[in-house]
Structures are given as structure tokens and as C-alpha cells.
Biopython code that builds the backbone (N, CA, C, O; Angstrom):
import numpy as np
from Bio.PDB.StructureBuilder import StructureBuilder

atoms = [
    (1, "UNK", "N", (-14.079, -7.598, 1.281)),
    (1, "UNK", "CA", (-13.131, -6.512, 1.048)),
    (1, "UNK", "C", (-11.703, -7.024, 1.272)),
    (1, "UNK", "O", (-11.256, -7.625, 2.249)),
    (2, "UNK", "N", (-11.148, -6.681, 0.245)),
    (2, "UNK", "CA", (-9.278, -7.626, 0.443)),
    (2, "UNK", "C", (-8.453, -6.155, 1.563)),
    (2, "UNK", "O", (-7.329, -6.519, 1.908)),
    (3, "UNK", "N", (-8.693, -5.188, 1.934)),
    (3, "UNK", "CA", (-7.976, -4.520, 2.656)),
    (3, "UNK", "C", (-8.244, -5.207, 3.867)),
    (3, "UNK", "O", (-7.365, -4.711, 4.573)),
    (4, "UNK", "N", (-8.819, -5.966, 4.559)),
    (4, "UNK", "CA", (-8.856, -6.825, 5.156)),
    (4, "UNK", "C", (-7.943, -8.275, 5.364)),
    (4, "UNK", "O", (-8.012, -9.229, 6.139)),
    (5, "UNK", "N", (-7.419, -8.044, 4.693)),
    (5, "UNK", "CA", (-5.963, -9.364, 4.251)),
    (5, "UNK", "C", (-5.201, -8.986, 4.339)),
    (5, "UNK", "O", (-4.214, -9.721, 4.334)),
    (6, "UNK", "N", (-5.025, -7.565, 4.487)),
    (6, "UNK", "CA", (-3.477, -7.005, 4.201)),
    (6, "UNK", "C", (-2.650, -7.284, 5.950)),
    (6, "UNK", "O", (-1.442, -7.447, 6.119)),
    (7, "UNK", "N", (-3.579, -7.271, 6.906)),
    (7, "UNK", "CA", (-3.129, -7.051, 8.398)),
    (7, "UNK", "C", (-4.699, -7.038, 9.370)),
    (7, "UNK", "O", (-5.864, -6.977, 8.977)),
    (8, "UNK", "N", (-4.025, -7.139, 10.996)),
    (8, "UNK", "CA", (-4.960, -6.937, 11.726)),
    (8, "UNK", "C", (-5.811, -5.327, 12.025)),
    (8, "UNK", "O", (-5.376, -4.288, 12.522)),
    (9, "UNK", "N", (-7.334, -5.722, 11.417)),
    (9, "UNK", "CA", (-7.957, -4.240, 11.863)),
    (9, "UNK", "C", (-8.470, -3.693, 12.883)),
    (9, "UNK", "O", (-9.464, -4.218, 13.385)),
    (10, "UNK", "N", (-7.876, -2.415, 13.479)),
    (10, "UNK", "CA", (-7.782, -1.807, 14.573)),
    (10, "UNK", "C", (-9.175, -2.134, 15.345)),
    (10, "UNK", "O", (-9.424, -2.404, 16.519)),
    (11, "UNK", "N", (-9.870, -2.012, 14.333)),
    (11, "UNK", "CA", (-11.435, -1.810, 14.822)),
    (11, "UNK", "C", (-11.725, -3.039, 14.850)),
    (11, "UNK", "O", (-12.767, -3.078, 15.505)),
    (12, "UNK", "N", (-11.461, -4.045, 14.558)),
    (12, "UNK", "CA", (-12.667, -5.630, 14.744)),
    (12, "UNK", "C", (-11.804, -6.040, 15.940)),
    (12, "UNK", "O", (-12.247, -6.667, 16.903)),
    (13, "UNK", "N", (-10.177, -5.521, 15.764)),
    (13, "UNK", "CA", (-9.231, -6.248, 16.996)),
    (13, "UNK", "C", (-9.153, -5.943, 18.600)),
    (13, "UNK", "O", (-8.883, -6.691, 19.540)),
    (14, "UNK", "N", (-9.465, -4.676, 18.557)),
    (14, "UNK", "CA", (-9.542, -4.216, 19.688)),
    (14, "UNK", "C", (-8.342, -2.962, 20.168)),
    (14, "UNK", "O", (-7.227, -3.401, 19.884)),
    (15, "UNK", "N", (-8.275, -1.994, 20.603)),
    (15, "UNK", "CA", (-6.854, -1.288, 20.739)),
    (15, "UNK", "C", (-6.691, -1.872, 22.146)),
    (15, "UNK", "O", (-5.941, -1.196, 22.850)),
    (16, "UNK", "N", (-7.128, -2.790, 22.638)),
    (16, "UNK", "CA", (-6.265, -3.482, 24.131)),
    (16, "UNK", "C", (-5.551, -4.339, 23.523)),
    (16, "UNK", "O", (-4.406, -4.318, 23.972)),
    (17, "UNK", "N", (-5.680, -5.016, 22.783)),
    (17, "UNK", "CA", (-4.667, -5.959, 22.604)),
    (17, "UNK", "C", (-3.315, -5.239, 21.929)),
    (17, "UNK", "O", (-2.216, -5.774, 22.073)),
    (18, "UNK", "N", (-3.487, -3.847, 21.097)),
    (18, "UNK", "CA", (-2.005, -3.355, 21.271)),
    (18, "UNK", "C", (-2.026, -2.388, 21.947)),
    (18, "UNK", "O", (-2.420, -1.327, 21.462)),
    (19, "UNK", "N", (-1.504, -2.492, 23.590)),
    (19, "UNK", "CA", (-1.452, -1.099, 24.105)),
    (19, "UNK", "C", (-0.009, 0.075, 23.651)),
    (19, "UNK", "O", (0.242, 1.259, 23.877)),
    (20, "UNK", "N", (0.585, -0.912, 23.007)),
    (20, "UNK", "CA", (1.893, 0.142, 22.611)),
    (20, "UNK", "C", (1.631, 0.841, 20.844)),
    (20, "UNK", "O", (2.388, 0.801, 19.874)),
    (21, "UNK", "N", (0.834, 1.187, 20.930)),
    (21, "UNK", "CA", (0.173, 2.001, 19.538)),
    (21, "UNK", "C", (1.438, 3.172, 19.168)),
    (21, "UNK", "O", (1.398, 4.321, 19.606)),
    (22, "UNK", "N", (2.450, 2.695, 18.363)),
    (22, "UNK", "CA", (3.223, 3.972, 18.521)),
    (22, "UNK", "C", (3.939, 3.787, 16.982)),
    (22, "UNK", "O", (5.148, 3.845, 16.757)),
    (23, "UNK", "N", (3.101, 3.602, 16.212)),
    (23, "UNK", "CA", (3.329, 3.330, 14.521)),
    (23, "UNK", "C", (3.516, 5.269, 14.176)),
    (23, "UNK", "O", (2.552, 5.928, 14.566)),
    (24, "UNK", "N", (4.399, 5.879, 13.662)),
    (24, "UNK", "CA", (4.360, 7.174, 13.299)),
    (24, "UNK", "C", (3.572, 7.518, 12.575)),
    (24, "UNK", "O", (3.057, 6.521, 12.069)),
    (25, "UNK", "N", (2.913, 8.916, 12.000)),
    (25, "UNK", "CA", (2.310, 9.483, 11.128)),
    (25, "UNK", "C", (2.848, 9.379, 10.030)),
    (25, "UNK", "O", (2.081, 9.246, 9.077)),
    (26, "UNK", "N", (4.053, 9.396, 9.808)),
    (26, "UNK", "CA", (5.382, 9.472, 8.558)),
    (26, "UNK", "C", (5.236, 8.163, 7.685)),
    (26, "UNK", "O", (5.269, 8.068, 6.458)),
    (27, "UNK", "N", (4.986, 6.722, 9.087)),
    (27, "UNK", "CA", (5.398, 5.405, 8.614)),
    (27, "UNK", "C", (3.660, 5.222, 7.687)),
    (27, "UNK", "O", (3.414, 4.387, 6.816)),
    (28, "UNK", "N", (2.906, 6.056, 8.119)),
    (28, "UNK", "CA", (1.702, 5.274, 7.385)),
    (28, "UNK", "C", (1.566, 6.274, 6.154)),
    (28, "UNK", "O", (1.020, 5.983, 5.090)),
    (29, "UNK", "N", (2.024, 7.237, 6.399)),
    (29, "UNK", "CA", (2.556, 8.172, 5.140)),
    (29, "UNK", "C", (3.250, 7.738, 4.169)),
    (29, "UNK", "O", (2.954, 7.994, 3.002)),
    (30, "UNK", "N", (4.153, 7.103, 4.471)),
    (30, "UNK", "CA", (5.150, 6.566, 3.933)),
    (30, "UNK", "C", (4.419, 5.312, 2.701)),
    (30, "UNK", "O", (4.739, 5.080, 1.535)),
    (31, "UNK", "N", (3.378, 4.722, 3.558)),
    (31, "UNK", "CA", (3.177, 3.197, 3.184)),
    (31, "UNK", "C", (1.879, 3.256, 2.055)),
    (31, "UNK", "O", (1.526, 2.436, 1.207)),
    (32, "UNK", "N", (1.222, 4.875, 2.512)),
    (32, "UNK", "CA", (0.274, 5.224, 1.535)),
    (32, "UNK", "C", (1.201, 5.441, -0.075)),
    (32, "UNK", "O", (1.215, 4.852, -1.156)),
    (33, "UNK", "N", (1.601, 6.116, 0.267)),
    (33, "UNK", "CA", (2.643, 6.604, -1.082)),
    (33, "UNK", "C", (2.878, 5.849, -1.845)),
    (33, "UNK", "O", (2.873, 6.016, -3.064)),
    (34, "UNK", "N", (3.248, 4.402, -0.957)),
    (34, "UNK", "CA", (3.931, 3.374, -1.610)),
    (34, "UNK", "C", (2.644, 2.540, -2.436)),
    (34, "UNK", "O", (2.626, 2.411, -3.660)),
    (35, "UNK", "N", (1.962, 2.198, -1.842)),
    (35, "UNK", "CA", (1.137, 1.841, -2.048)),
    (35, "UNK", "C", (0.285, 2.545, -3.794)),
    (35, "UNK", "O", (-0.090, 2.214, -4.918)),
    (36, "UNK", "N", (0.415, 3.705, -2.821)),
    (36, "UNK", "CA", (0.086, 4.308, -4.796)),
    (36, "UNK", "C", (0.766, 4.303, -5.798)),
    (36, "UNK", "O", (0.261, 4.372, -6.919)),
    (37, "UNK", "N", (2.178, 4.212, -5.563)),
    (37, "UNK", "CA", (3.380, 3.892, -6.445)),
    (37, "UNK", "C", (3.404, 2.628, -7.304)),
    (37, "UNK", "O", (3.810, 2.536, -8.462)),
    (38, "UNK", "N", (2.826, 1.543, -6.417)),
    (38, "UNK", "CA", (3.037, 0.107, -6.441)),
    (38, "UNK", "C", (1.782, 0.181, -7.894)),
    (38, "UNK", "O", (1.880, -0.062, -9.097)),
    (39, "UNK", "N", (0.502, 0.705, -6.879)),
    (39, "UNK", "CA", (-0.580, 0.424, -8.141)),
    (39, "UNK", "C", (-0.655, 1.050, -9.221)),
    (39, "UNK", "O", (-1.328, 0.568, -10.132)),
    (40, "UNK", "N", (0.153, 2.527, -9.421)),
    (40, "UNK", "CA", (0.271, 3.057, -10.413)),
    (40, "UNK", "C", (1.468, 2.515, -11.484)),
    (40, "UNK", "O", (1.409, 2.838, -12.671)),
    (41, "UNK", "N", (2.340, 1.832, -11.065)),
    (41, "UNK", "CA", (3.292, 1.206, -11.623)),
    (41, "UNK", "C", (2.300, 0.094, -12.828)),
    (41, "UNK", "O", (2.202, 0.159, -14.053)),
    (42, "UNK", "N", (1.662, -0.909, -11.783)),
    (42, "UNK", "CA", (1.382, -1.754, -12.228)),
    (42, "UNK", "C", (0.272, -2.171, -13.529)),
    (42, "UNK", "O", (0.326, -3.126, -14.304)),
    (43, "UNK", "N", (-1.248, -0.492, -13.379)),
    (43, "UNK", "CA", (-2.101, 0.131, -14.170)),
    (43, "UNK", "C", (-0.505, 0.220, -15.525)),
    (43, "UNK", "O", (-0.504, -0.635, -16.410)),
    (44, "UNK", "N", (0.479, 1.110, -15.499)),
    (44, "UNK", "CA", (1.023, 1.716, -16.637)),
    (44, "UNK", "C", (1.575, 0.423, -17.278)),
    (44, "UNK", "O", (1.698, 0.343, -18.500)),
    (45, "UNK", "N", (1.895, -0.559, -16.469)),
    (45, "UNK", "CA", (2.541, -2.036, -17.114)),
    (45, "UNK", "C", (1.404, -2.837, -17.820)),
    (45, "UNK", "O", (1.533, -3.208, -18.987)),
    (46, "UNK", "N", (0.158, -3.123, -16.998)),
    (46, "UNK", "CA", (-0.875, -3.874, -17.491)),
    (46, "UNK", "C", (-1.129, -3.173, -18.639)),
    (46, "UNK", "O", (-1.344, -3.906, -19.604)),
    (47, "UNK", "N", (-1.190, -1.610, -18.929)),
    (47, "UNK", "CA", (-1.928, -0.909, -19.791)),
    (47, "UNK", "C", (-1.288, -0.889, -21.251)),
    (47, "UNK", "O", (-1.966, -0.513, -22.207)),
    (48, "UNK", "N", (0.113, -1.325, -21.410)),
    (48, "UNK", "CA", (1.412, -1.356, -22.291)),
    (48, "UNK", "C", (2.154, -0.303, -22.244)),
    (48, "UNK", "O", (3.167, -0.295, -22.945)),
    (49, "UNK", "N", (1.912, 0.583, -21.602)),
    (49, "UNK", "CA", (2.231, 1.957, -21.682)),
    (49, "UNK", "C", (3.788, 2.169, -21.098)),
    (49, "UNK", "O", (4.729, 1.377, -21.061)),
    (50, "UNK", "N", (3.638, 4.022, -20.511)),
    (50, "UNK", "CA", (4.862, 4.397, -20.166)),
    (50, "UNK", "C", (6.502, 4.402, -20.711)),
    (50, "UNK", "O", (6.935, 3.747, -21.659)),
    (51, "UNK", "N", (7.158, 5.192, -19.962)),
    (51, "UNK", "CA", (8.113, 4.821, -20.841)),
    (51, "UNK", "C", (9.054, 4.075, -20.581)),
    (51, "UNK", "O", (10.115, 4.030, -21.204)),
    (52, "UNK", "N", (8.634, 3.177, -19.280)),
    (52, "UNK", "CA", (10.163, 2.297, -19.648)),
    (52, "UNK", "C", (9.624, 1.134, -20.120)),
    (52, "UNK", "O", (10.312, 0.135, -19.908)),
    (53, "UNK", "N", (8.394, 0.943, -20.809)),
    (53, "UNK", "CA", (8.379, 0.115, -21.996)),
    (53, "UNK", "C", (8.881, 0.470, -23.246)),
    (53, "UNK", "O", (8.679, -0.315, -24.172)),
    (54, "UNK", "N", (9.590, 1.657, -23.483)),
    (54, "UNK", "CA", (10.301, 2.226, -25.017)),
    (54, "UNK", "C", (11.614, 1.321, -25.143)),
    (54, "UNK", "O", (12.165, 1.465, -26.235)),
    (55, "UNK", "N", (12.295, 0.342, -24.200)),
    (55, "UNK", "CA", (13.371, -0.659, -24.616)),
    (55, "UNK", "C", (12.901, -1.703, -25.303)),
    (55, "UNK", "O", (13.730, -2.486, -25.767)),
    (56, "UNK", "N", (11.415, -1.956, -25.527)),
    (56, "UNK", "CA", (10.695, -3.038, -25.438)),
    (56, "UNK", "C", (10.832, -3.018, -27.425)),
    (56, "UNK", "O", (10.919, -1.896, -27.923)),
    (57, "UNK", "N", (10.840, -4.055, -28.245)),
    (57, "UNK", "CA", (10.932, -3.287, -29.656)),
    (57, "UNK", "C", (9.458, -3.581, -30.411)),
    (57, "UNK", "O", (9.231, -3.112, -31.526)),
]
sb = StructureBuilder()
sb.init_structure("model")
sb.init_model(0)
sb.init_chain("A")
sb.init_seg("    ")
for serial, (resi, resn, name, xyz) in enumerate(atoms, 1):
    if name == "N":
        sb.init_residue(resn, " ", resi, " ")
    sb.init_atom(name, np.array(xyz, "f"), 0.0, 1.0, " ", f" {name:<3s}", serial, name[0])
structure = sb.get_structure()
């Protein structure tokens, strides 16, 4: 599984080794979003689509 590459997982790592756990609700909010942004960007580019391929001639 590559979500496994992205960073250390909470669960195989242990929560002792970070006792200062204080990442916001907002920041992983934030990173989901992005994250869907990123891959939906990239589906509409691979696909030829969207429209800011209409400069394209």
C-alpha cells in the first residue's frame, strides 16, 4: 500500500514516540482537500479534458 510512503504510521509507530500529538483537525482537513484537488486535477489532465485545456489548439 503506497499510503504508507507518504509518512510515519500512527499505528505501526507507536503514539509514545510522539507524545506532543497536537496536529489540528483543520490541518488534516486541510490536507484531505488538497489531496483531492491534487488527484482530481491530475484524472482531468491525464483524461485531455477540462477547461483549461481550451488554450491548447
Amino acid at each position: 500500500m503506497i499510503m504508507t510512503n507518504l509518512g510515519p504510521n500512527p499505528d505501526s509507530t507507536g503514539s509514545r514516540e510522539t507524545p506532543r500529538h497536537k496536529t489540528p483537525l483543520w490541518v488534516k482537513g486541510f490536507l484531505v482537500v488538497a489531496a483531492v484537488l491534487v488527484v482530481t486535477f491530475a484524472v482531468i489532465h491525464l483524461s485531455g479534458g477540462g477547461m483549461v485545456m481550451n488554450h491548447t489548439p
